[in-house]
C-alpha positions as CSV (number, residue, x, y, z in Angstrom):
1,X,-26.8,13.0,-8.2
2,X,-28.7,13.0,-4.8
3,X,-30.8,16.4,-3.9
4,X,-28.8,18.5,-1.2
5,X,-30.8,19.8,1.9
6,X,-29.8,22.3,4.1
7,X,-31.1,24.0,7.1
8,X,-31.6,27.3,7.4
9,X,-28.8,27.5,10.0
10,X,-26.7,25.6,7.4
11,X,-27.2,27.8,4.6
12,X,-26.2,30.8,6.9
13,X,-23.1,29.2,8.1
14,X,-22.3,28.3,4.9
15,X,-23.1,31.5,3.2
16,X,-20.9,33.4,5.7
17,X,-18.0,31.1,5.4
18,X,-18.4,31.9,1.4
19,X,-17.8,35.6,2.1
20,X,-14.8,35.5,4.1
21,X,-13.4,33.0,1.7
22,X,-14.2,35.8,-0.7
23,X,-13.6,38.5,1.3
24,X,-10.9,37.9,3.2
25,X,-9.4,34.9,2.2
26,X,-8.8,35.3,-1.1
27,X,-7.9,38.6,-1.4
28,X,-5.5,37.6,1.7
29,X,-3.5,35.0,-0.7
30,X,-3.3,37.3,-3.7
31,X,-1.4,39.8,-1.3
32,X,0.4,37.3,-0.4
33,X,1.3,36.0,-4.3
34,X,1.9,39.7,-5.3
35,X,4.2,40.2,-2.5
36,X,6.6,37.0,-3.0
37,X,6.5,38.1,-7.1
38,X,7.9,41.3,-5.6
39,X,10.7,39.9,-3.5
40,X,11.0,36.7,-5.9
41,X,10.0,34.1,-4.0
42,X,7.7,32.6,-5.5
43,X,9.8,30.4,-7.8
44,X,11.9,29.2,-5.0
45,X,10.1,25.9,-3.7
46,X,8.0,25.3,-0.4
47,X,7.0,29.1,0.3
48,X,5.8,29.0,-3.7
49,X,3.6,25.7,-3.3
50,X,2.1,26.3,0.1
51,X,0.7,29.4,-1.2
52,X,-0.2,28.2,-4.7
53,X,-1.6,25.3,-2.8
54,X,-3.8,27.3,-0.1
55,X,-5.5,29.6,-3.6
56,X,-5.8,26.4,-5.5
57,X,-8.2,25.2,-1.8
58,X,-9.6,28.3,-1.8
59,X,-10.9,28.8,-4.8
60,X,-11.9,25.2,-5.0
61,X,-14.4,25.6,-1.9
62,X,-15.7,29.0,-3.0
63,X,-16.1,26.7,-6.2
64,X,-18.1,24.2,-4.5
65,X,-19.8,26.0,-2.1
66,X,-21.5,28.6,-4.4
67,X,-22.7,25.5,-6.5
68,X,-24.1,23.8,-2.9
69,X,-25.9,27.1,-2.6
70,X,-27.1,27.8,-5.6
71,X,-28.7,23.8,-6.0
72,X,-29.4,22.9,-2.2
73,X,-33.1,22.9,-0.9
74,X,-33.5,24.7,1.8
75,X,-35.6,23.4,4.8
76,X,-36.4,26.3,6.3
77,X,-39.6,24.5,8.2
78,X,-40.3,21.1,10.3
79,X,-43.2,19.7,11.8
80,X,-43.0,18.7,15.3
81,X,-44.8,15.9,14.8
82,X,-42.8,13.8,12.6
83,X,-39.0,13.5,12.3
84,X,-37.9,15.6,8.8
85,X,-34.6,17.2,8.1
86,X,-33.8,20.3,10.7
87,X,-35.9,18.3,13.6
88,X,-34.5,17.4,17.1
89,X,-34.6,14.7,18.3
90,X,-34.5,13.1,21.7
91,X,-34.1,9.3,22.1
92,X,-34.2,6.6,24.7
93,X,-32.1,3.4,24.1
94,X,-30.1,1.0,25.9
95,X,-27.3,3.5,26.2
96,X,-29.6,6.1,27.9
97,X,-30.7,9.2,26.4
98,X,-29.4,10.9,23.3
99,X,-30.3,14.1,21.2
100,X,-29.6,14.6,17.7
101,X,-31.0,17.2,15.0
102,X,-31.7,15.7,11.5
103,X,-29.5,17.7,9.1
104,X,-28.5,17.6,5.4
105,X,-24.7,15.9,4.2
106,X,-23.0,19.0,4.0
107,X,-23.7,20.1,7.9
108,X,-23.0,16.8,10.0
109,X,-21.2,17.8,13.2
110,X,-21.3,15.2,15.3
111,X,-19.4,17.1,18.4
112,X,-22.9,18.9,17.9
113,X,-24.7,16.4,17.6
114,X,-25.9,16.5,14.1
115,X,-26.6,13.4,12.0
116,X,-27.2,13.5,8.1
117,X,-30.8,12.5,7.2
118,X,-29.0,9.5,4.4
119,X,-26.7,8.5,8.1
120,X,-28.3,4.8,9.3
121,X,-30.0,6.8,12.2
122,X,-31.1,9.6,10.4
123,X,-32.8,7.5,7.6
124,X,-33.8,5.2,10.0
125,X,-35.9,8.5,11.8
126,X,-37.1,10.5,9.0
127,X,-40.7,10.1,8.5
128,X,-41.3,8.9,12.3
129,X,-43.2,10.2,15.1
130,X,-43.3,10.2,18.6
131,X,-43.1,6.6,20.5
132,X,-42.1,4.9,17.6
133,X,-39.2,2.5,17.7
134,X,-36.0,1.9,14.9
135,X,-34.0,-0.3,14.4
136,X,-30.4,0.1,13.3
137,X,-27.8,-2.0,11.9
138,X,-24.4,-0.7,12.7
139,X,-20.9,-2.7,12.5
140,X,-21.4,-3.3,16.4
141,X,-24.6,-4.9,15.9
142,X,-28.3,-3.7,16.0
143,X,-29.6,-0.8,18.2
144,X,-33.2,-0.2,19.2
145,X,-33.9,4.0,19.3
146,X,-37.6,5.2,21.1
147,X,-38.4,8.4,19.8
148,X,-39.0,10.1,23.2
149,X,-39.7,13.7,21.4
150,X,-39.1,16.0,18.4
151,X,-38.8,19.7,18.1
């Protein structure tokens, strides 16, 4: 199995999303189980498997997220000189200007702009420094990236 990374930002987020799923969440669907017992609902159909459905999701991600957590490096620090996971970084190509930060898998957002370092871009970065060039294939053909700056 491939090493996780995460950021430190990622490892917050994630950590925080862990608590209300144990927090809140859960104890929000046992309720909820406890309640249609009372009433006997729960052995009459769609109300029964939605909520058997949502515990069987939520305990699945706490599941999954406390083994991220626990196995994940954390890159809590980046070099500004060369391109590593939690970098920034601004690009010139024939589409103008773009910024992305470098992130682990489990983080990509790309509405935010965050790539995964094992994306074709992010690979293609990682390791590189300022004014160098990369190449990426794509499905729509190859794209040429200048790194303009990292942060």
């Amino acid at each position: 199995m491939a090493k996780k990374f995460l950021t430190e930002d990622g490892r917050t987020r994630l950590m925080a999303e862990l608590n209300d799923l144990k927090t809140v969440q859960r104890p929000g669907i046992i309720k909820r189980i406890h309640e249609a017992k009372e009433f006997g609902e729960l052995n009459e159909g769609n109300e029964s498997d939605e909520v058997r459905n949502e515990q069987a999701f939520i305990e699945g991600r706490i599941m999954m997220l406390e083994r991220l957590l626990k196995d994940a490096e954390v890159i809590s620090t980046h070099s500004s000189d060369t391109v590593s996971i939690g970098s920034t970084v601004r690009l010139m190509s024939a589409n103008g200007e773009s910024k992305y930060t470098i992130v682990g898998t489990d983080e990509i957002d790309l509405l935010d702009g965050k790539i995964s370092n094992e994306s074709p871009l992010g690979e293609a970065l990682v390791g590189r420094k300022i004014g160098d060039s990369v190449t990426v294939q794509t499905p729509r053909g190859s794209h040429l990236h200048e790194i303009l700056e990292i942060s």
